[in-house]
GUTOR-813146 format. One record per residue: residue number from 0; x, y, z of N, C-alpha, C, O, CB in turn; residue in one letter. Coordinates in nm, 3 decimals, decimal comma, always signed. Each point is the difference from the previous one (the first is absolute). Glycine has a CB too. Example, Ala and Ser with C-alpha at 12.3 -4.5 7.8 and 13.67 -1.06 7.14 Angstrom:
2
+------+---------+---------+---------+---------+---------+---------+---------+---------+---------+---------+---------+---------+---------+---------+---------+------+
| resi |    n.c1 |    n.c2 |    n.c3 |   ca.c1 |   ca.c2 |   ca.c3 |    c.c1 |    c.c2 |    c.c3 |    o.c1 |    o.c2 |    o.c3 |   cb.c1 |   cb.c2 |   cb.c3 | resn |
+------+---------+---------+---------+---------+---------+---------+---------+---------+---------+---------+---------+---------+---------+---------+---------+------+
|    0 |  +1,319 |  -0,569 |  +0,780 |  -0,089 |  +0,119 |  +0,000 |  +0,090 |  +0,120 |  +0,000 |  +0,104 |  -0,002 |  +0,066 |  -0,293 |  -0,115 |  +0,059 |    A |
|    1 |  +0,154 |  +0,222 |  -0,197 |  +0,082 |  +0,119 |  +0,006 |  -0,077 |  +0,109 |  +0,073 |  +0,051 |  +0,111 |  +0,017 |  +0,067 |  -0,174 |  -0,232 |    S |
+------+---------+---------+---------+---------+---------+---------+---------+---------+---------+---------+---------+---------+---------+---------+---------+------+
END
This chain:
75
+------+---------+---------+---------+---------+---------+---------+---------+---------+---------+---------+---------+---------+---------+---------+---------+------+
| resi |    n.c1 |    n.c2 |    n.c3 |   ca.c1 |   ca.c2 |   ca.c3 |    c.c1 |    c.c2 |    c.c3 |    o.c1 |    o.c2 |    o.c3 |   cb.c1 |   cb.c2 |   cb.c3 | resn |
+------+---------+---------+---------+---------+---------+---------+---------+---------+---------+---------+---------+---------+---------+---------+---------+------+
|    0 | -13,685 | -19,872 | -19,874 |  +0,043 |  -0,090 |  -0,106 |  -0,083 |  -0,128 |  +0,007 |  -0,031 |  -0,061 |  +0,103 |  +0,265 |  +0,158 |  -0,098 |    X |
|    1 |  -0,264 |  -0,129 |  -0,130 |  -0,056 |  -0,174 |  +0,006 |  +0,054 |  -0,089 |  -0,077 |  +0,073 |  +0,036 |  -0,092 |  -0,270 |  +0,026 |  +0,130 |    X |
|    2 |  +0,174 |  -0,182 |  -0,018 |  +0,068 |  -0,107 |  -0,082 |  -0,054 |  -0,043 |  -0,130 |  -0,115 |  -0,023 |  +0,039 |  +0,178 |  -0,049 |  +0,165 |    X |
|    3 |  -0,066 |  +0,042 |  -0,335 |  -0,021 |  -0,036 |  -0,092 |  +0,062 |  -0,150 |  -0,028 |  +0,118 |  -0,030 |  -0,020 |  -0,152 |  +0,277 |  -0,020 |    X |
|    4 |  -0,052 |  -0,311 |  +0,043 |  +0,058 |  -0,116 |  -0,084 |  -0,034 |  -0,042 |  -0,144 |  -0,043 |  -0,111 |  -0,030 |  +0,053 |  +0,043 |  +0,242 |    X |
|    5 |  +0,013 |  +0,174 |  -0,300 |  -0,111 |  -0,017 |  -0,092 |  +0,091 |  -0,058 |  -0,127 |  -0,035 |  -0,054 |  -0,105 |  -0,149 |  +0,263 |  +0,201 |    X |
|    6 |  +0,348 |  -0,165 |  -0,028 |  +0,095 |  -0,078 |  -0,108 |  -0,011 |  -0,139 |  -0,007 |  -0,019 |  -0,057 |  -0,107 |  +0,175 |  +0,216 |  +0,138 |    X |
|    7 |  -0,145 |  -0,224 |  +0,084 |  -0,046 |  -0,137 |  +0,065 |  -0,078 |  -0,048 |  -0,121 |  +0,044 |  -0,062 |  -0,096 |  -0,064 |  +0,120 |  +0,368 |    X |
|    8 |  -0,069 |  -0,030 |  -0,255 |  -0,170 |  -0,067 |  -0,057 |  +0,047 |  +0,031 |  -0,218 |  +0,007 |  -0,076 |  -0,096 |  -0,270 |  +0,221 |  +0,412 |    X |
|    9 |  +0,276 |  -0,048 |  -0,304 |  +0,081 |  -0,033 |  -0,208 |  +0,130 |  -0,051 |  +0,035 |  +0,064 |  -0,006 |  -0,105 |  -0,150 |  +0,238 |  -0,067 |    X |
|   10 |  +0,150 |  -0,268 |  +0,264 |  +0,109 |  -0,117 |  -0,042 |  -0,081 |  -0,139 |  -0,018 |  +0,010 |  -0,066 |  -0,103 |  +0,199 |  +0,182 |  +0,251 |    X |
|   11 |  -0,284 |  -0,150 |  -0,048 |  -0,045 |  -0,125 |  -0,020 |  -0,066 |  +0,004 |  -0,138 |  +0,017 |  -0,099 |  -0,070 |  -0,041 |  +0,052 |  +0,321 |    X |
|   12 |  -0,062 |  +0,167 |  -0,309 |  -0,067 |  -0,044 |  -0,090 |  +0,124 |  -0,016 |  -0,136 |  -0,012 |  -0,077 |  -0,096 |  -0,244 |  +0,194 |  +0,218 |    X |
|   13 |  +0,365 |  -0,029 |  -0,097 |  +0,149 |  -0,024 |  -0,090 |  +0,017 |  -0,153 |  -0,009 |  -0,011 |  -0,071 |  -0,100 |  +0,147 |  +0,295 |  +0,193 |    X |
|   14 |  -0,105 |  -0,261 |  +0,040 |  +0,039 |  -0,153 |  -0,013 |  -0,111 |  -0,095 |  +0,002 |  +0,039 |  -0,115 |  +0,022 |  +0,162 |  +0,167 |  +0,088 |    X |
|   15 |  -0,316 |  -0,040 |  -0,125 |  -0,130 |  -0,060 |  -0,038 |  +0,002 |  -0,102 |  +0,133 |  -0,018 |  -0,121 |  -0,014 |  +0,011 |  +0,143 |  -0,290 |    X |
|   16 |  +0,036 |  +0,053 |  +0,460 |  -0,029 |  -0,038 |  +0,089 |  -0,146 |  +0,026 |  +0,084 |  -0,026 |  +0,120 |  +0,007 |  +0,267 |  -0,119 |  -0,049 |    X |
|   17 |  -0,302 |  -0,054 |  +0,082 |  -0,102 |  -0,021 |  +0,093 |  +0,049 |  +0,078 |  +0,095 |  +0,106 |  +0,055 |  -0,025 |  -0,185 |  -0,271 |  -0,028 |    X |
|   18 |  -0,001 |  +0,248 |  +0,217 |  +0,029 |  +0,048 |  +0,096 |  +0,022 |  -0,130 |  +0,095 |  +0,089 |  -0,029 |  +0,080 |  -0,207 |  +0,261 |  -0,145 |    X |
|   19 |  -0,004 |  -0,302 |  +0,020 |  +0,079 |  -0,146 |  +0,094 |  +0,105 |  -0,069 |  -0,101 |  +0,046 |  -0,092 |  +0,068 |  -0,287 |  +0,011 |  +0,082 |    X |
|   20 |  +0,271 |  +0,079 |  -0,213 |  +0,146 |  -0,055 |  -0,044 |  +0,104 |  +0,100 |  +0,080 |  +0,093 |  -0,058 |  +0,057 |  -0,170 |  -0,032 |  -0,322 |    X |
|   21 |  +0,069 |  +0,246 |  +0,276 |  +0,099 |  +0,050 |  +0,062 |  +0,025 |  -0,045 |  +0,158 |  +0,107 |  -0,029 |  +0,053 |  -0,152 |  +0,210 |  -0,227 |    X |
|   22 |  -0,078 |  -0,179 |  +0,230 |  -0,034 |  -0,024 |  +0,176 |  +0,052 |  -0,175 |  -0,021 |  +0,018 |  -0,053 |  +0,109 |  -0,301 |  +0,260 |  -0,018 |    X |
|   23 |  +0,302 |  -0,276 |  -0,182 |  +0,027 |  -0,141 |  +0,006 |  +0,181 |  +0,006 |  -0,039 |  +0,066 |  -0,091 |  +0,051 |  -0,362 |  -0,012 |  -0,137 |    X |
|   24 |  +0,349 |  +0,175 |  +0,025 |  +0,139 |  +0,030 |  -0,026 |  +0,096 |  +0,059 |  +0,097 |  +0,120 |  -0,026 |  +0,010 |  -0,215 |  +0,045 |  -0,206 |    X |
|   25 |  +0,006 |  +0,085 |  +0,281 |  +0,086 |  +0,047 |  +0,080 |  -0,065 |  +0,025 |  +0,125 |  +0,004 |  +0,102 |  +0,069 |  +0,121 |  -0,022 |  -0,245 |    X |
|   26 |  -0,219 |  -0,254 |  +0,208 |  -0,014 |  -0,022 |  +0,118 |  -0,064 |  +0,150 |  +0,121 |  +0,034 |  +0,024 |  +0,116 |  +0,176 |  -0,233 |  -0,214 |    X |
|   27 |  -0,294 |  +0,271 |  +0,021 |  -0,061 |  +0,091 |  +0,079 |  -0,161 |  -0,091 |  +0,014 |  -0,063 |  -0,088 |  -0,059 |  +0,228 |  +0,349 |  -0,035 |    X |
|   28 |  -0,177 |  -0,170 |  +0,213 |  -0,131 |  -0,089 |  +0,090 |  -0,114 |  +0,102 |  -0,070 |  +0,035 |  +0,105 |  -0,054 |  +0,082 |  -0,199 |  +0,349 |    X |
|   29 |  -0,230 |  +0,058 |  -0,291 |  -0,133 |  +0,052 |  -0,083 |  -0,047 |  +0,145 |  +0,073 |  -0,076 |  +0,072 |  -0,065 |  -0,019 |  -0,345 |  +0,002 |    X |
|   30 |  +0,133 |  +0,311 |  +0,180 |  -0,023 |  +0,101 |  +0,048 |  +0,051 |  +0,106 |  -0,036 |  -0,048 |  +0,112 |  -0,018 |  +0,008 |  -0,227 |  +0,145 |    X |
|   31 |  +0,196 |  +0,051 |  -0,144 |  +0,090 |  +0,129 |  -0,007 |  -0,034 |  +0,026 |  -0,184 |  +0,057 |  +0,096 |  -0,052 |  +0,184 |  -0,160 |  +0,292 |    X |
|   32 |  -0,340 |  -0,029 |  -0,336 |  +0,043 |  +0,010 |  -0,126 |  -0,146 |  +0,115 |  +0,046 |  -0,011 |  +0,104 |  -0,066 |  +0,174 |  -0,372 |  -0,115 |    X |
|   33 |  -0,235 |  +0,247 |  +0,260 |  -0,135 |  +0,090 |  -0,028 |  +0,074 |  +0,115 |  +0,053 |  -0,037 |  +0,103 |  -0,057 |  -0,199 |  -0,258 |  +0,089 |    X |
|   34 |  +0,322 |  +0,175 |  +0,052 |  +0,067 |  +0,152 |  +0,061 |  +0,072 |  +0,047 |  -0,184 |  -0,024 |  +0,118 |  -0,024 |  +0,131 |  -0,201 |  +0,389 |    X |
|   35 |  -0,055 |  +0,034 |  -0,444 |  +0,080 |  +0,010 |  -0,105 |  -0,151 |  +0,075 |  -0,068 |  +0,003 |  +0,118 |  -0,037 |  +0,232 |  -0,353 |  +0,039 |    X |
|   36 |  -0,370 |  +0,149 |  -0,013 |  -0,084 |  +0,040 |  -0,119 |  -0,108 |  +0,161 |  +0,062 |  -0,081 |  +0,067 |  -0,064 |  +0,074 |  -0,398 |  -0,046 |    X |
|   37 |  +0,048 |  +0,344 |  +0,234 |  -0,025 |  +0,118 |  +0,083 |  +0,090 |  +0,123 |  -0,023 |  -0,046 |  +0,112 |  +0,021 |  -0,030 |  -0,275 |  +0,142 |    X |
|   38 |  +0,236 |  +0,142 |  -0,216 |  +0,061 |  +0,110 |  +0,013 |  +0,035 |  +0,001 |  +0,159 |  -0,050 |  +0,102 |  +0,049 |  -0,071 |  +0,014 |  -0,265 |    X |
|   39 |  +0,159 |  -0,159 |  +0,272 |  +0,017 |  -0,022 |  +0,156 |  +0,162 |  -0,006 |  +0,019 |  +0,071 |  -0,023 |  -0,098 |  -0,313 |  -0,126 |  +0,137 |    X |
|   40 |  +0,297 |  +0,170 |  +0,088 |  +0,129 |  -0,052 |  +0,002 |  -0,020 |  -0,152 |  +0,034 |  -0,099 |  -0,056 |  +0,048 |  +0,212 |  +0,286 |  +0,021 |    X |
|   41 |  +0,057 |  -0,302 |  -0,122 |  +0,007 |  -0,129 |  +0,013 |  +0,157 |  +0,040 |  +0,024 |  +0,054 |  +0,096 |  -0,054 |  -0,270 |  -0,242 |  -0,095 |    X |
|   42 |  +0,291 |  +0,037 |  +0,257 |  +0,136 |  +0,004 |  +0,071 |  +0,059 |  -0,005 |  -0,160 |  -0,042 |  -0,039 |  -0,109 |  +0,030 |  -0,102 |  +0,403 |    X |
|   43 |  +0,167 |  +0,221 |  -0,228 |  +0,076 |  -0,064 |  -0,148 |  +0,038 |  -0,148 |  +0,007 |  +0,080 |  -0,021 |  -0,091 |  +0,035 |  +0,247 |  +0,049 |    X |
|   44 |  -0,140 |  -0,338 |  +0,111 |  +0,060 |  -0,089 |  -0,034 |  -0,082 |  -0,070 |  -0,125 |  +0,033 |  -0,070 |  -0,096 |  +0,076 |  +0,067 |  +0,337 |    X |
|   45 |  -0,209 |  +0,046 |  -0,200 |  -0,168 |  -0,035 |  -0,096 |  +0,071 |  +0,064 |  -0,167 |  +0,012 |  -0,074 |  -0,098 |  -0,286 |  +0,159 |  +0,349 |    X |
|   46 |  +0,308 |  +0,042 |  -0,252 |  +0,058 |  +0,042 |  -0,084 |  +0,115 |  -0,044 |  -0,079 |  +0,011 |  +0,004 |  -0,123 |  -0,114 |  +0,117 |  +0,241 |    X |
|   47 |  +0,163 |  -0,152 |  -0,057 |  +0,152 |  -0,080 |  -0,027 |  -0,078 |  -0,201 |  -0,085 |  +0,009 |  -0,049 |  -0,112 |  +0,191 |  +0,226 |  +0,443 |    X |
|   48 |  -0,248 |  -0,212 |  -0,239 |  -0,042 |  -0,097 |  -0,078 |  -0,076 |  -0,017 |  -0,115 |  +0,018 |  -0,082 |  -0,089 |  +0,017 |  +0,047 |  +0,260 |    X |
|   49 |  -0,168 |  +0,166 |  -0,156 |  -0,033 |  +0,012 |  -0,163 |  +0,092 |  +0,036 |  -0,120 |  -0,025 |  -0,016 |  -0,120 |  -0,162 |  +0,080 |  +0,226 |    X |
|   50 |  +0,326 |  +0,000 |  -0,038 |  +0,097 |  +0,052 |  -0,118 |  +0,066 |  -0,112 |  -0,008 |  +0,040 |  -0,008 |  -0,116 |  -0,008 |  +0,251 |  +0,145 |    X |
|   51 |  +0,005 |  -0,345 |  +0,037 |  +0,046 |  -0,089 |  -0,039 |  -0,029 |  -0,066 |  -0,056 |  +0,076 |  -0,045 |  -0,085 |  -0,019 |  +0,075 |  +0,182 |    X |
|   52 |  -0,220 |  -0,086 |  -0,079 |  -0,069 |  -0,090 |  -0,089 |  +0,008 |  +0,052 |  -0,147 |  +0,030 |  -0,085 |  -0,084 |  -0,185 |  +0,016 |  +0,277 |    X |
|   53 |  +0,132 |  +0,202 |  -0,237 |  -0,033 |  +0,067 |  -0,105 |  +0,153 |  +0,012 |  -0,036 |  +0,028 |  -0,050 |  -0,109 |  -0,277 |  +0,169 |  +0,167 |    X |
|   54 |  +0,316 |  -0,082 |  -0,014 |  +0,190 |  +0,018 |  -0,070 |  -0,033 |  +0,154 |  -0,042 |  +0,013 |  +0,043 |  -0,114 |  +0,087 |  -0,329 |  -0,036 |    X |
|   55 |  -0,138 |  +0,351 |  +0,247 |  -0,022 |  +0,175 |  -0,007 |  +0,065 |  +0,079 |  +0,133 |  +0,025 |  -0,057 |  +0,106 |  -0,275 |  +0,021 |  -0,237 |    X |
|   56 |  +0,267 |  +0,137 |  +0,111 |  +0,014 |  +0,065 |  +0,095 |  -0,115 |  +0,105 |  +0,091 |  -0,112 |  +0,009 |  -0,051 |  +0,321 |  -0,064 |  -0,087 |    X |
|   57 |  -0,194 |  +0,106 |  +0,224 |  -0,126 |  +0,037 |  +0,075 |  -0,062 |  +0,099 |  -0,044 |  -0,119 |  +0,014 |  +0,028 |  +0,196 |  -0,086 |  +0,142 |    X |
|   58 |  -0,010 |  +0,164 |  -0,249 |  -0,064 |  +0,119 |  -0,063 |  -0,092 |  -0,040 |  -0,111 |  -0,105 |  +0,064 |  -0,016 |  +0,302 |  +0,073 |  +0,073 |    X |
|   59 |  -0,166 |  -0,244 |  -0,142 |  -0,060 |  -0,099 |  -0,089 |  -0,172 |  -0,070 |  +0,040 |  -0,072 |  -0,051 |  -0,086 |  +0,362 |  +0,001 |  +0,049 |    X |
|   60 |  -0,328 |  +0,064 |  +0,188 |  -0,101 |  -0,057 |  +0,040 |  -0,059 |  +0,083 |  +0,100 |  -0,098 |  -0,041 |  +0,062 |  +0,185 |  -0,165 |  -0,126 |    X |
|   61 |  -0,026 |  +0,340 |  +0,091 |  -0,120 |  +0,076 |  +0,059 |  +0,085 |  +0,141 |  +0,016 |  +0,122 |  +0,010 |  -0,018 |  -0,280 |  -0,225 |  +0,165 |    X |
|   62 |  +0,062 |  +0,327 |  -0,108 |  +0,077 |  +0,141 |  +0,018 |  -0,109 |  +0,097 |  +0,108 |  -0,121 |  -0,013 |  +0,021 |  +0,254 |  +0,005 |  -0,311 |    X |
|   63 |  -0,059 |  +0,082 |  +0,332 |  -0,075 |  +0,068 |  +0,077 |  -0,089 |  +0,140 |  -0,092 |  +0,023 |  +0,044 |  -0,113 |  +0,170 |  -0,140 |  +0,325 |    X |
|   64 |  -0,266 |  +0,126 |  -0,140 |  -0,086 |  +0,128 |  -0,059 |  -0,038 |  +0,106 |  +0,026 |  -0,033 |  -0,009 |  +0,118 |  -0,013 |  -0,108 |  -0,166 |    X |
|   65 |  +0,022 |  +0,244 |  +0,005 |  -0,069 |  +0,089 |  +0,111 |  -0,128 |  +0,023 |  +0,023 |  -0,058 |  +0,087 |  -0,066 |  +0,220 |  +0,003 |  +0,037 |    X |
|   66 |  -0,228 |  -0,163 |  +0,125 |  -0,140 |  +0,014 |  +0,026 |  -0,032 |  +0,114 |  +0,030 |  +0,107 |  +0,038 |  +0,048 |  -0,124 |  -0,225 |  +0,010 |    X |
|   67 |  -0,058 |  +0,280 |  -0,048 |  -0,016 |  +0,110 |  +0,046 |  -0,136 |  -0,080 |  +0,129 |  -0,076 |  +0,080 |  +0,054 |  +0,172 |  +0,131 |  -0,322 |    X |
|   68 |  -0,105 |  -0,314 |  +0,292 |  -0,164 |  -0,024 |  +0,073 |  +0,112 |  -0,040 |  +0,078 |  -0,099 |  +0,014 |  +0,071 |  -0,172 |  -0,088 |  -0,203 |    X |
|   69 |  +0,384 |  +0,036 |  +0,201 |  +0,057 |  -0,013 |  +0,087 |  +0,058 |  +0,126 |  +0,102 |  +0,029 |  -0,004 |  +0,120 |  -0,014 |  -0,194 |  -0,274 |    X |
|   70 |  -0,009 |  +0,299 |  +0,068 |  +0,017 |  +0,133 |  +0,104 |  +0,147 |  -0,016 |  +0,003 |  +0,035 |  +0,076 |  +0,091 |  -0,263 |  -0,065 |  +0,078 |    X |
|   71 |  +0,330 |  -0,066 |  -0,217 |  +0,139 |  -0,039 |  +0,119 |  +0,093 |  +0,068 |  -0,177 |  +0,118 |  +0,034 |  +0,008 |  -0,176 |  -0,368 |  +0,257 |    X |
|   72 |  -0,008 |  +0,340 |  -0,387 |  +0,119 |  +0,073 |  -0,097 |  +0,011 |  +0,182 |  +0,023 |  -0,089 |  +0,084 |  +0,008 |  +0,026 |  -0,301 |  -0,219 |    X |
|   73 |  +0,184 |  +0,229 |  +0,216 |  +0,033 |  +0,137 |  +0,031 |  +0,031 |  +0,083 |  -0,116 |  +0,061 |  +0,107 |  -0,004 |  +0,018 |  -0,185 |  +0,208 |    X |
|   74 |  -0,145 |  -0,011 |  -0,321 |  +0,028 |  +0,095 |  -0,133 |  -0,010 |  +0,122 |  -0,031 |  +0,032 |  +0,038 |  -0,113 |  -0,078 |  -0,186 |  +0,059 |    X |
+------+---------+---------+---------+---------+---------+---------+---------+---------+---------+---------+---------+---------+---------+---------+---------+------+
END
């Protein structure tokens, strides 16, 4: 499985947010926003604060996927 954040990125463009307006709203540090523009994991608390900043819930800003280049889906 991999992470998608691809809901993330058309909410901001929904709410005609920037990525540093989001990393400036909900106080995420510039690393973890480059782990976000990677598709990477980020803790849920990281999570919880972008949904807060945004007034969304978590399914709303990212989902998992089935990679097949990860080897680990048993489809």
């Amino acid at each position: 499985m991999a992470i998608s954040y691809n809901k993330l990125w058309k909410l901001l463009v929904d709410k005609k947010m920037s990525k540093a307006d989001l990393r400036k709203a909900a106080g995420i540090a510039p690393n973890t926003m480059t782990r976000l523009r990677r598709d990477e994991e980020v803790t849920l608390s990281v999570l919880n604060r972008i949904c807060v900043a945004l007034d969304v819930n978590i399914g709303d800003v990212m989902e998992f996927t089935n990679d097949e280049r990860d080897g680990e889906y048993d489809g």
